[in-house]
MDTraj code that builds the backbone (N, CA, C; nanometers):
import mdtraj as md
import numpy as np

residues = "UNK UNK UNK UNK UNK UNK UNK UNK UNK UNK UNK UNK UNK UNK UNK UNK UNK UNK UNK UNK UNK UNK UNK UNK UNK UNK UNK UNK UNK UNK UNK UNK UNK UNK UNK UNK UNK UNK UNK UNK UNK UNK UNK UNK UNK UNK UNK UNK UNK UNK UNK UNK UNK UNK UNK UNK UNK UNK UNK UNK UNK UNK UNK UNK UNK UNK UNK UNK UNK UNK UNK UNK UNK UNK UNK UNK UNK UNK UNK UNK UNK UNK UNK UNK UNK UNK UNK UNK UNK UNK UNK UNK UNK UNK UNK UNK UNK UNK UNK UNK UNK UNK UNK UNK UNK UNK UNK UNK UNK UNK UNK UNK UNK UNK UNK UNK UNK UNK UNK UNK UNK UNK UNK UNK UNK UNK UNK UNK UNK UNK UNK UNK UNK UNK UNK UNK UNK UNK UNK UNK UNK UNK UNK UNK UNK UNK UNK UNK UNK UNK UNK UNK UNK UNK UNK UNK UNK UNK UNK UNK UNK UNK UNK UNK UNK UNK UNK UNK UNK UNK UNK UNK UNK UNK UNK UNK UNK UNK UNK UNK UNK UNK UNK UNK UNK UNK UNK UNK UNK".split()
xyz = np.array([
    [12.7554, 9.9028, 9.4848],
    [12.6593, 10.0071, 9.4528],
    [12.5765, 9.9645, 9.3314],
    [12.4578, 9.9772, 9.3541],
    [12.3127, 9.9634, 9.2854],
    [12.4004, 10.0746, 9.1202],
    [12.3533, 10.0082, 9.0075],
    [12.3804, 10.0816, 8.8652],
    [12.2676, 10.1203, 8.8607],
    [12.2115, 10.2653, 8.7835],
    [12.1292, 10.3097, 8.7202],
    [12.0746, 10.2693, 8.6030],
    [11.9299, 10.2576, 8.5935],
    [11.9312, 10.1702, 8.4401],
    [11.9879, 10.2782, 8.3332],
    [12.0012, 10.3856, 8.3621],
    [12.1255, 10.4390, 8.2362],
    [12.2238, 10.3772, 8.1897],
    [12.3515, 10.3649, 8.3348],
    [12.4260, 10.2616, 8.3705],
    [12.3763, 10.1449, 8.2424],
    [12.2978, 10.0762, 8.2935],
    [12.2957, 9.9368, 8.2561],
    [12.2554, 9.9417, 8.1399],
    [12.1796, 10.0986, 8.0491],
    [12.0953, 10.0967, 7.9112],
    [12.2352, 10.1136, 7.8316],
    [12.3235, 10.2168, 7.8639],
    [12.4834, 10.2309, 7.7914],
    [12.5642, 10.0874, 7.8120],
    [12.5414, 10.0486, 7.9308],
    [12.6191, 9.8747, 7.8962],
    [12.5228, 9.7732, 7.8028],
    [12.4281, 9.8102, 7.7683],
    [12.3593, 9.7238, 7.6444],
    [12.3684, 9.7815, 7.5524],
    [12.3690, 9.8900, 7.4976],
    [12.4193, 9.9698, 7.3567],
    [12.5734, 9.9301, 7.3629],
    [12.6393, 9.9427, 7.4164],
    [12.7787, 9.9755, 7.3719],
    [12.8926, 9.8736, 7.4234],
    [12.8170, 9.7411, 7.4555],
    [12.9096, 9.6111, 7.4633],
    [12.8988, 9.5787, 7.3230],
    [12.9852, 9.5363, 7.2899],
    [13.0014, 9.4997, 7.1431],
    [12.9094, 9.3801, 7.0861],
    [12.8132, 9.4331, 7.0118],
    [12.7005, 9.3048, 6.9650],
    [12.6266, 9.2698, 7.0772],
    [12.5830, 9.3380, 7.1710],
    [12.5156, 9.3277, 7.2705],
    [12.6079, 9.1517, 7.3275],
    [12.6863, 9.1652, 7.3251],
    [12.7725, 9.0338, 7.4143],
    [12.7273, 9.0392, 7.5464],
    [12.8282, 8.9351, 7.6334],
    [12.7783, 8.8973, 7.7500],
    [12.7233, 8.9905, 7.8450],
    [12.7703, 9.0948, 7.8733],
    [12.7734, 9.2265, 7.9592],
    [12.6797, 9.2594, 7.9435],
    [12.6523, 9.3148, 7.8193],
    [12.5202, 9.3795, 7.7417],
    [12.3915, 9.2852, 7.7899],
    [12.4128, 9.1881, 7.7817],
    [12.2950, 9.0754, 7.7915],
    [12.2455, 9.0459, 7.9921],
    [12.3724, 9.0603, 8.0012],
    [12.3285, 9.0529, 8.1628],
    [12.3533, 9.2235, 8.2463],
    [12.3412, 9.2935, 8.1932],
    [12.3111, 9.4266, 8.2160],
    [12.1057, 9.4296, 8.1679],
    [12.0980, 9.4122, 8.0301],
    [11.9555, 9.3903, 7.9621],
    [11.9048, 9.3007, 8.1087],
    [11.9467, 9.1812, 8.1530],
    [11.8524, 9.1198, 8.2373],
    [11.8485, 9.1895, 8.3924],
    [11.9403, 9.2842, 8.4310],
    [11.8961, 9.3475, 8.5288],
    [11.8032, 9.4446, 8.5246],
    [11.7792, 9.4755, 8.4243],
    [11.6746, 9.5790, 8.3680],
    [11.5234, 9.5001, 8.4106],
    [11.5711, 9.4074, 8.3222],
    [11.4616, 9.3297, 8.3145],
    [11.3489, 9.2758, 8.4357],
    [11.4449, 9.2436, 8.5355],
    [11.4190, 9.1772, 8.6623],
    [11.3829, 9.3481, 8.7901],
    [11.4569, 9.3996, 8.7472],
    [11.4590, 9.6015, 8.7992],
    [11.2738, 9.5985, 8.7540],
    [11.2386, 9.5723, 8.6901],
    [11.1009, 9.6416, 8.5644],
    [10.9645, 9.5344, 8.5699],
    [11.0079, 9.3803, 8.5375],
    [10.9018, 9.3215, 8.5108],
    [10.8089, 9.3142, 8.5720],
    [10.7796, 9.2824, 8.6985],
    [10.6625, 9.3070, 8.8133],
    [10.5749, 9.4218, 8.7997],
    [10.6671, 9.5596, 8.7970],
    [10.5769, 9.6818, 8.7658],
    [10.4740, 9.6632, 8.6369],
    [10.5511, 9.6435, 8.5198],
    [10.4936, 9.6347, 8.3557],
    [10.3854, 9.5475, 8.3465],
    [10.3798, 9.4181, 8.4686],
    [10.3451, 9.2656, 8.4224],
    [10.1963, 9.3128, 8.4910],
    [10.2111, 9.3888, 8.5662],
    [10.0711, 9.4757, 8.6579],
    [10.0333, 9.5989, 8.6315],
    [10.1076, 9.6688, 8.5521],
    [10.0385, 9.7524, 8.4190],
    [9.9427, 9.6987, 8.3486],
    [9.9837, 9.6156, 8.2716],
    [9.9388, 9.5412, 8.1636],
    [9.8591, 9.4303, 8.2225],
    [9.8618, 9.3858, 8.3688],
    [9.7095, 9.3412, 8.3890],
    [9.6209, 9.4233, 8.3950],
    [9.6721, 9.5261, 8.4583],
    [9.5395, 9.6566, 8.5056],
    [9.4568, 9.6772, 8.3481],
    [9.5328, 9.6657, 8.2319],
    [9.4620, 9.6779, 8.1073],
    [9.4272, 9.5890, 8.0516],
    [9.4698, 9.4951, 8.0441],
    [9.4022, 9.3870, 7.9740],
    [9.2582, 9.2894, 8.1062],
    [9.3451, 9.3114, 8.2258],
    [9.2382, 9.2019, 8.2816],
    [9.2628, 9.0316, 8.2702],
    [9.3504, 9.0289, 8.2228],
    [9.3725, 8.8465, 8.1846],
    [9.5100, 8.8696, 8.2202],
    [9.5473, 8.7475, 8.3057],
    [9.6901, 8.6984, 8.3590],
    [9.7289, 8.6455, 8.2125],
    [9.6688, 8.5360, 8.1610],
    [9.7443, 8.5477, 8.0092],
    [9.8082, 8.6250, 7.9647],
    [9.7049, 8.7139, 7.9091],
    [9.7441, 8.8774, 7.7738],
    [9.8938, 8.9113, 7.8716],
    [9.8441, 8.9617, 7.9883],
    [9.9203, 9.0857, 8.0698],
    [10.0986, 8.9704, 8.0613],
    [10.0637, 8.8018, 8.0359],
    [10.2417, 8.7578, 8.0511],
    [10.2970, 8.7457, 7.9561],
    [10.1961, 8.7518, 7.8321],
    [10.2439, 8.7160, 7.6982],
    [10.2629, 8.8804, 7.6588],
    [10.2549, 8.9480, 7.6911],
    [10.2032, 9.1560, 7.6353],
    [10.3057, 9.1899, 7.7409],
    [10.3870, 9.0942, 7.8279],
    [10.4832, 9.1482, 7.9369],
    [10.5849, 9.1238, 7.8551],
    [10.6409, 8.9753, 7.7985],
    [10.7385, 8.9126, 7.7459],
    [10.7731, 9.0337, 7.5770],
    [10.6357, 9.0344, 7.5112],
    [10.6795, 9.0835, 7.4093],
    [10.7293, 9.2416, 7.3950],
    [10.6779, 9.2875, 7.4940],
    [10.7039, 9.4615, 7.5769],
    [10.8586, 9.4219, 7.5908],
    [10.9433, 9.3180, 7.6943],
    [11.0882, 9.3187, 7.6791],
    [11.1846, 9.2786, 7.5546],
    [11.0883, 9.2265, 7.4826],
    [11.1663, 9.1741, 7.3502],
    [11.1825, 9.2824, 7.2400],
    [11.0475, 9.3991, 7.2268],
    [11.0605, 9.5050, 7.2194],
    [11.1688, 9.6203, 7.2849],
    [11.1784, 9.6480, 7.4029],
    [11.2629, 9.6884, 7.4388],
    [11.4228, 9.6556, 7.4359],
    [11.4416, 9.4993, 7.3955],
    [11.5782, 9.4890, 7.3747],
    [11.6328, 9.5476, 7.2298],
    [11.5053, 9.5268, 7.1338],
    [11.5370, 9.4936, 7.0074],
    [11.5254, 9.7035, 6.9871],
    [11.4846, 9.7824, 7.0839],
    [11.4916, 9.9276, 7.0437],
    [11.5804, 9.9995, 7.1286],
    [11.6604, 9.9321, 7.2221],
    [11.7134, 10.0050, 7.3087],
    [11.8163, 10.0609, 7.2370],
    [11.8554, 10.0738, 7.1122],
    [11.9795, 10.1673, 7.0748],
    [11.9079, 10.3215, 7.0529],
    [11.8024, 10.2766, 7.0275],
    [11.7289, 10.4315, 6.9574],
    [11.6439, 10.5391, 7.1484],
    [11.6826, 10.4387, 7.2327],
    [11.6467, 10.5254, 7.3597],
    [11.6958, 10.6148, 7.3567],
    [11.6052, 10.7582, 7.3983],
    [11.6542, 10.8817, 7.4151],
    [11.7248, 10.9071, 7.5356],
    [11.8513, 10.8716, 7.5599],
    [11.9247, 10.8986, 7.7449],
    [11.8931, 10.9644, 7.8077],
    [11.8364, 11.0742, 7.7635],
    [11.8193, 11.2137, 7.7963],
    [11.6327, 11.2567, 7.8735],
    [11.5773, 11.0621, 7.8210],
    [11.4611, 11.0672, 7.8767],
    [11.4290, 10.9810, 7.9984],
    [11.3257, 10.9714, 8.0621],
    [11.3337, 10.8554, 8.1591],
    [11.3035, 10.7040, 8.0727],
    [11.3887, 10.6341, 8.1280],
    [11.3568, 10.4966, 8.0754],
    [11.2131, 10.4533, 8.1312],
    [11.1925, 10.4357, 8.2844],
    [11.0363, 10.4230, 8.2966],
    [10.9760, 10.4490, 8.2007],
    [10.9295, 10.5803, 8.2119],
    [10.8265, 10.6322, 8.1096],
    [10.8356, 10.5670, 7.9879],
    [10.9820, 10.5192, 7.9121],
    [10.9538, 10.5158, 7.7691],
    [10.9100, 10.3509, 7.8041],
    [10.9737, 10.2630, 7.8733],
    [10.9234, 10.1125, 7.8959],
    [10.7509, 10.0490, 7.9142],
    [10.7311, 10.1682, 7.9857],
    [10.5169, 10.1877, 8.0128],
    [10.5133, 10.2394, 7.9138],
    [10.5381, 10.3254, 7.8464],
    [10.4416, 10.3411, 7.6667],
    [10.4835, 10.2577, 7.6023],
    [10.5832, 10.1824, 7.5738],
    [10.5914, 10.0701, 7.4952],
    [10.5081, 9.9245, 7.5821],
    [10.4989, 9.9467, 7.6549],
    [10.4284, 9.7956, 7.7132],
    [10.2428, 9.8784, 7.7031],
    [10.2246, 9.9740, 7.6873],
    [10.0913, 10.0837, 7.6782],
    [10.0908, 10.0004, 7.5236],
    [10.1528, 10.0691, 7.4377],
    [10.1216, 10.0397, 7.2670],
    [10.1034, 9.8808, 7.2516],
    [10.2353, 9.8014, 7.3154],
    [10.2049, 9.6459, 7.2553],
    [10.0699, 9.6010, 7.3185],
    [10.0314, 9.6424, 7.4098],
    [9.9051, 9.5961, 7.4928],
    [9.7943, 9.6131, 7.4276],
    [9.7934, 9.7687, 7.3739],
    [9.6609, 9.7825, 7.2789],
    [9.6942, 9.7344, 7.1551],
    [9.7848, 9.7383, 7.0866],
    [9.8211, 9.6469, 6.9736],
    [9.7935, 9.4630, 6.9403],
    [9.8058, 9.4307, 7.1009],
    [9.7591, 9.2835, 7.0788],
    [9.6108, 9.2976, 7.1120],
    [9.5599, 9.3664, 7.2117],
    [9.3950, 9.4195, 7.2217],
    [9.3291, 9.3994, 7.0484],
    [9.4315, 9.4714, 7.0169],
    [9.3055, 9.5002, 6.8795],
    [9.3301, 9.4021, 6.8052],
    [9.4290, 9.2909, 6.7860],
    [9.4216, 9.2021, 6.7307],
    [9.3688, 9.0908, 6.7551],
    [9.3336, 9.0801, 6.8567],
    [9.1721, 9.0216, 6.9293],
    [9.0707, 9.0295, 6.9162],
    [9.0899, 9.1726, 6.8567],
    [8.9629, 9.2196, 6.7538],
    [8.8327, 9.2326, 6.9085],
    [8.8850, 9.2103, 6.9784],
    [8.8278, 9.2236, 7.1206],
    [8.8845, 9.3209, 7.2775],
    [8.8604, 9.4681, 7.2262],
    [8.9065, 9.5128, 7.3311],
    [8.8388, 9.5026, 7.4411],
    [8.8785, 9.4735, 7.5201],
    [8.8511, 9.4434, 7.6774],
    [8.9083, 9.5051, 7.8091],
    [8.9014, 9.6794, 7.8396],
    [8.9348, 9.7008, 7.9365],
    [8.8579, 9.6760, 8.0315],
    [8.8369, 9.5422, 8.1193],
    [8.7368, 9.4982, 8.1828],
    [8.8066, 9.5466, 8.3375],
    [8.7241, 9.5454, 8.4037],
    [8.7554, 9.5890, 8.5414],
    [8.8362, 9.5075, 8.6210],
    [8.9582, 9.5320, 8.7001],
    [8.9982, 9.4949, 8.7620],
    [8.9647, 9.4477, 8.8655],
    [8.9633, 9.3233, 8.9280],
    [8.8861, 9.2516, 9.0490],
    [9.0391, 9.3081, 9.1338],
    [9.0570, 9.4022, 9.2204],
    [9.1345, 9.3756, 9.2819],
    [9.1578, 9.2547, 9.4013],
    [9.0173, 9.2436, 9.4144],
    [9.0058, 9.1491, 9.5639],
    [9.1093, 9.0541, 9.5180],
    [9.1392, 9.0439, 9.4325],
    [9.1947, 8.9072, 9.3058],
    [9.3428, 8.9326, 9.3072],
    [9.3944, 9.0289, 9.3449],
    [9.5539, 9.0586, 9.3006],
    [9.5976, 9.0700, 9.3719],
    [9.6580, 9.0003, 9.5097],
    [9.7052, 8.9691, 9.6235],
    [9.8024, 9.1252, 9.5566],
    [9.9054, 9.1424, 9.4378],
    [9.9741, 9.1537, 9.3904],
    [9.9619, 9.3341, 9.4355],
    [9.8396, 9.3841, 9.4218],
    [9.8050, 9.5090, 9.3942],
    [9.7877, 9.5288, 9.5220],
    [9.7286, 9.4700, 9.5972],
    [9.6986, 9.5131, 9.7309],
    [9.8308, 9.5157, 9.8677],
    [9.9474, 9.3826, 9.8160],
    [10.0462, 9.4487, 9.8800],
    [10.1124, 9.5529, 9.8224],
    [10.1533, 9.5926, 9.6611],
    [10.1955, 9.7537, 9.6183],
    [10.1166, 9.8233, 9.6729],
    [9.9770, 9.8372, 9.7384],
    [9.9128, 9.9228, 9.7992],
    [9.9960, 9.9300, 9.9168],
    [9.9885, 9.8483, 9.9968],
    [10.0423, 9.8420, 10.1456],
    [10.1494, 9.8680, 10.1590],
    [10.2593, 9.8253, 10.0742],
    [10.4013, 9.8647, 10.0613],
    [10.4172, 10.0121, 10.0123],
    [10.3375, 10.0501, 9.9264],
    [10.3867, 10.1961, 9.8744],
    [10.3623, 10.3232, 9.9657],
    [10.3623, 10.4530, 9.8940],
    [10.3340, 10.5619, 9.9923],
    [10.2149, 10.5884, 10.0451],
    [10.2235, 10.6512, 10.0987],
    [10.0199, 10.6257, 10.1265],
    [9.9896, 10.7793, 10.0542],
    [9.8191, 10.7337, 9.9949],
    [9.7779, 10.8452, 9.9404],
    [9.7763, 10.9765, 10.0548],
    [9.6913, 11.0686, 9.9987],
    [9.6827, 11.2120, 10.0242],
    [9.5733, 11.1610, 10.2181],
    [9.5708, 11.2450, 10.3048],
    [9.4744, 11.2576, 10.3866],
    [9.4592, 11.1303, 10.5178],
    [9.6143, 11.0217, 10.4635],
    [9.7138, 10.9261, 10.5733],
    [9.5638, 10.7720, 10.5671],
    [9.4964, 10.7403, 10.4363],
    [9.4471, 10.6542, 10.3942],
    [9.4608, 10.5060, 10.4339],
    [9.6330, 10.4800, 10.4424],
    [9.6943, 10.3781, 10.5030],
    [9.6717, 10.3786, 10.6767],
    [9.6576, 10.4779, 10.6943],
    [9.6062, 10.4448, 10.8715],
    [9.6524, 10.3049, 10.9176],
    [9.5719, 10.2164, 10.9033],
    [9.5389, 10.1082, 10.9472],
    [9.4960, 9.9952, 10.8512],
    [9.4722, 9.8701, 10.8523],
    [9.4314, 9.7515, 10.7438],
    [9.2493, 9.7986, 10.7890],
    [9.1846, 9.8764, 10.8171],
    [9.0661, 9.8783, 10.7775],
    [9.0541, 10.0019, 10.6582],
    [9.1098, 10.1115, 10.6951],
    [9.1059, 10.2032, 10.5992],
    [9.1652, 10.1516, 10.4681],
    [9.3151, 10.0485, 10.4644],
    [9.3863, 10.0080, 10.3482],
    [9.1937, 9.8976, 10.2623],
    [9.1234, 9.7877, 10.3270],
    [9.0741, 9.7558, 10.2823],
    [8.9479, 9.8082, 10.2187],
    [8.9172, 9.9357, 10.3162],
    [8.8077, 10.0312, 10.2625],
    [8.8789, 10.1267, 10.1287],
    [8.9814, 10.1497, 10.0917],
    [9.0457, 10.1934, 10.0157],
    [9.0243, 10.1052, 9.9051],
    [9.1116, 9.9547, 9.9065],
    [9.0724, 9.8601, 9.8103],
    [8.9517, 9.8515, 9.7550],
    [8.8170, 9.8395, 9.8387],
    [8.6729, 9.8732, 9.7836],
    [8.6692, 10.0025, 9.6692],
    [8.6969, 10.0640, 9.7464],
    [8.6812, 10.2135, 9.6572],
    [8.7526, 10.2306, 9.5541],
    [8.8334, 10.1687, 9.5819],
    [8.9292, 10.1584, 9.4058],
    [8.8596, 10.1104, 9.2946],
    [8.7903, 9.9766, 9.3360],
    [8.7093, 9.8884, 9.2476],
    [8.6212, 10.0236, 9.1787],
    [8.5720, 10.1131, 9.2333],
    [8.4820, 10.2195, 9.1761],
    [8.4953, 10.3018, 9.1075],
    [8.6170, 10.3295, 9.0935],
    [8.7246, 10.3968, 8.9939],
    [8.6688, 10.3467, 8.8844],
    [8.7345, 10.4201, 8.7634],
    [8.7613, 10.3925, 8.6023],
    [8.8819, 10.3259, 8.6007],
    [8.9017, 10.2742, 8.4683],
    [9.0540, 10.2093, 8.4730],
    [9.1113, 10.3171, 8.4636],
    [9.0718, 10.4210, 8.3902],
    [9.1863, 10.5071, 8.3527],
    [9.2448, 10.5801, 8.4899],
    [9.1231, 10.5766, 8.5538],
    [9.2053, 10.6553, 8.7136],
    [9.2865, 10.5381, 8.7747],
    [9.2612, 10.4390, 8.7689],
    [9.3012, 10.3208, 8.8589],
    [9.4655, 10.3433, 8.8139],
    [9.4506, 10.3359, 8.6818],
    [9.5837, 10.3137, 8.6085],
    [9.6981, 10.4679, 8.6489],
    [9.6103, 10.5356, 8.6192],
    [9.7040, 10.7127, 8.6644],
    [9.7291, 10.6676, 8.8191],
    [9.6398, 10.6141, 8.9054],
    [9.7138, 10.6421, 9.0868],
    [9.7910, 10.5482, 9.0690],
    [9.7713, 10.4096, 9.0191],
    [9.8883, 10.3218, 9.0075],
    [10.0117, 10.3959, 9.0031],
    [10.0312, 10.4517, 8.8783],
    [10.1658, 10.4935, 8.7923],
    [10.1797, 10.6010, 8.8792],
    [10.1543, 10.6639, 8.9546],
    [10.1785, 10.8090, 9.0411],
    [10.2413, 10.7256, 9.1668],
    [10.1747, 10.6680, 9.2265],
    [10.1900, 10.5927, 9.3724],
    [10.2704, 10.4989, 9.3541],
    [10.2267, 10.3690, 9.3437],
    [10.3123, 10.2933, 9.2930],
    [10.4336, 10.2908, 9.2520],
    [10.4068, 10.3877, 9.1214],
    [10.5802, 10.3450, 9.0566],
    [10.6278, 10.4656, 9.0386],
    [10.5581, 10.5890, 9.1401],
    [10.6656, 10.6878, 9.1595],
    [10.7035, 10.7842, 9.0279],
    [10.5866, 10.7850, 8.9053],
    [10.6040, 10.8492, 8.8291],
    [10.5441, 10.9803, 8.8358],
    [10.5735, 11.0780, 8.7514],
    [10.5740, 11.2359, 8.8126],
    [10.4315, 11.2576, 8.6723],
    [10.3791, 11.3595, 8.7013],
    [10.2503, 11.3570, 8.5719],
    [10.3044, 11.3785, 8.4582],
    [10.4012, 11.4147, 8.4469],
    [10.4861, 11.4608, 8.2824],
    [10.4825, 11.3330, 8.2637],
    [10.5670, 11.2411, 8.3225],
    [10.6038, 11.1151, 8.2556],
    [10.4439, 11.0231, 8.2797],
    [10.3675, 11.0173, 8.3642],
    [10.2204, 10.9944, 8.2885],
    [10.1835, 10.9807, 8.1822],
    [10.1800, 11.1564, 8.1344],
    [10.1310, 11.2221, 8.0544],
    [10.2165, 11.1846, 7.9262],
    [10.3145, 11.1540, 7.9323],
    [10.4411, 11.0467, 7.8138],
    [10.3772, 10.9667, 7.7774],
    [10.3339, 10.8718, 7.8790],
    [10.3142, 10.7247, 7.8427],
    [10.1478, 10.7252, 7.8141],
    [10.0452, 10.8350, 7.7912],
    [9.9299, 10.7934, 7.7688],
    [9.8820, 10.8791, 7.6690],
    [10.0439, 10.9702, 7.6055],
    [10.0090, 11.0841, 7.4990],
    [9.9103, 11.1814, 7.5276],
    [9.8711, 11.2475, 7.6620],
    [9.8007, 11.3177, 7.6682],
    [9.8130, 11.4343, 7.7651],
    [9.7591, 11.5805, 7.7706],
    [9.8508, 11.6475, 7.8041],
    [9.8436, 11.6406, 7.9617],
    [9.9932, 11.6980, 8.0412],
    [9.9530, 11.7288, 8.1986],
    [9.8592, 11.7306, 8.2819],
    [9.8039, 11.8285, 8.2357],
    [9.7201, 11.9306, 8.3271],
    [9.5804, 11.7894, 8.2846],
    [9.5635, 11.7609, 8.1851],
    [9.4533, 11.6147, 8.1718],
    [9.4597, 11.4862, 8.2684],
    [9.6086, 11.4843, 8.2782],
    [9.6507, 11.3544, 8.3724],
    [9.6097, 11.3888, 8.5015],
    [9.6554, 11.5473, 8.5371],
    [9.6580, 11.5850, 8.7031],
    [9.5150, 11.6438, 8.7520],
    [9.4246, 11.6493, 8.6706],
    [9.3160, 11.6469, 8.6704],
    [9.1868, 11.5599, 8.7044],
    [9.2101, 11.4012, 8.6095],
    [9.1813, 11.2879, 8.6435],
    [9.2683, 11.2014, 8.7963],
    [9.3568, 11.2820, 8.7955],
    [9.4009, 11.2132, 8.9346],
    [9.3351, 11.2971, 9.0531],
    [9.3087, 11.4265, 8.9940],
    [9.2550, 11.4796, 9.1438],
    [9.1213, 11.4623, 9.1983],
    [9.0285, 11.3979, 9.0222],
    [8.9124, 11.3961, 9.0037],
    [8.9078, 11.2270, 9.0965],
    [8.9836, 11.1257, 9.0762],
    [9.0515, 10.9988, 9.1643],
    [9.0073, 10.9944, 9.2777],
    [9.1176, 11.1113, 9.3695],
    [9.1767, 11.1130, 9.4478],
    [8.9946, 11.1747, 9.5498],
    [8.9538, 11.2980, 9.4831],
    [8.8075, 11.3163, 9.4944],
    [8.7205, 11.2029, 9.5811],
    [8.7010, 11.1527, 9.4392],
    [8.5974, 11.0275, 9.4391],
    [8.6654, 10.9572, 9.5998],
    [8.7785, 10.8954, 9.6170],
    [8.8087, 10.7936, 9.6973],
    [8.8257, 10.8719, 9.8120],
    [8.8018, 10.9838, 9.8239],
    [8.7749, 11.0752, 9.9340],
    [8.6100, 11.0216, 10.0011],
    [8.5346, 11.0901, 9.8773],
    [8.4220, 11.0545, 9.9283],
    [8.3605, 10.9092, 9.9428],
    [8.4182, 10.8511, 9.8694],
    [8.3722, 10.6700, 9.9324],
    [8.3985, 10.6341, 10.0780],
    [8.5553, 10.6988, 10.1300],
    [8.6139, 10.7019, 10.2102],
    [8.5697, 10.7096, 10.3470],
    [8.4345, 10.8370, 10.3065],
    [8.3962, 10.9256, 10.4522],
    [8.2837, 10.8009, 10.5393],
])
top = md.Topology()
chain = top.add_chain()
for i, resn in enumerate(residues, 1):
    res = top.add_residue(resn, chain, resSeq=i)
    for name in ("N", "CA", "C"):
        top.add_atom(name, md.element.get_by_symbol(name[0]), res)
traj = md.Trajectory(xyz[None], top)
């Protein structure tokens, strides 16, 4: 039976000195998470660079804070606002922010989480013409919507925990997603 990263967050707090257990509990986490975070953090930065070097330091972060995790919260959520903060944190030390648009045509990566995940509202997934007329219409999006259907669809997060990871309230998140969901309606028709 599959462990919960609870499971596996209490076997990294509470092996003694984060020892062996602790360490290969931490790397199931790790391997559970990185793909999602590593395509977060392209969707924001735009550079396969930033998004592997802003992936690596997001887990080194997370090892080095996992005693102070709240159990009581979702780990998702708190792992995307910490890979959210180091991202704009190395952004600005670039002194060059760059939320440049995502080429999806470009992310083999995004377009099978498209195909693999749930399908949006109104059965979008139909078929590989609607999935690629979908892909178009995404490109037309904002990042910030791109990034909210990601984290909704994709990775199965609920708007509270959104609304966690981008400090802003609910009803703002579920708003811009419906305002999204809208738009890729009407590209759609």
């Amino acid at each position: 039976m599959e462990k919960t990263d609870l499971q596996l967050i209490e076997e990294c707090i509470y092996s003694t000195n984060y020892q062996k257990q602790g360490r290969d509990s931490f790397n199931i986490l790790v391997k559970r998470h990185v793909n999602s975070v590593y395509l977060f953090i392209y969707k924001l930065t735009g550079n396969k660079e930033d998004a592997e070097d802003i992936t690596q330091e997001t887990f080194i972060k997370v090892w080095q804070k996992l005693s102070k995790f709240d159990t009581d919260k979702n780990f998702k959520t708190w792992l995307f606002s910490i890979a959210k903060n180091t991202a704009i944190d190395k952004l600005r030390k670039k002194k060059s922010i760059n939320f440049s648009s995502l080429d999806i045509e470009e992310s083999s990566d995004f377009k099978s989480n498209l195909m693999d995940s749930e399908p949006l509202p109104d059965e979008i997934f139909a078929n590989q013409e609607s999935a690629d007329a979908l892909i178009n219409a995404l490109t037309k999006l904002s990042e910030n919507q791109k990034l909210i259907i990601h984290l909704h669809i994709s990775e199965e997060l609920t708007f509270e925990e959104i609304s966690d990871i981008f400090d802003k309230p609910m009803n703002t998140v579920k708003s811009q997603y419906g305002r999204a969901i809208e738009k890729l309606r009407e590209l759609l028709k």
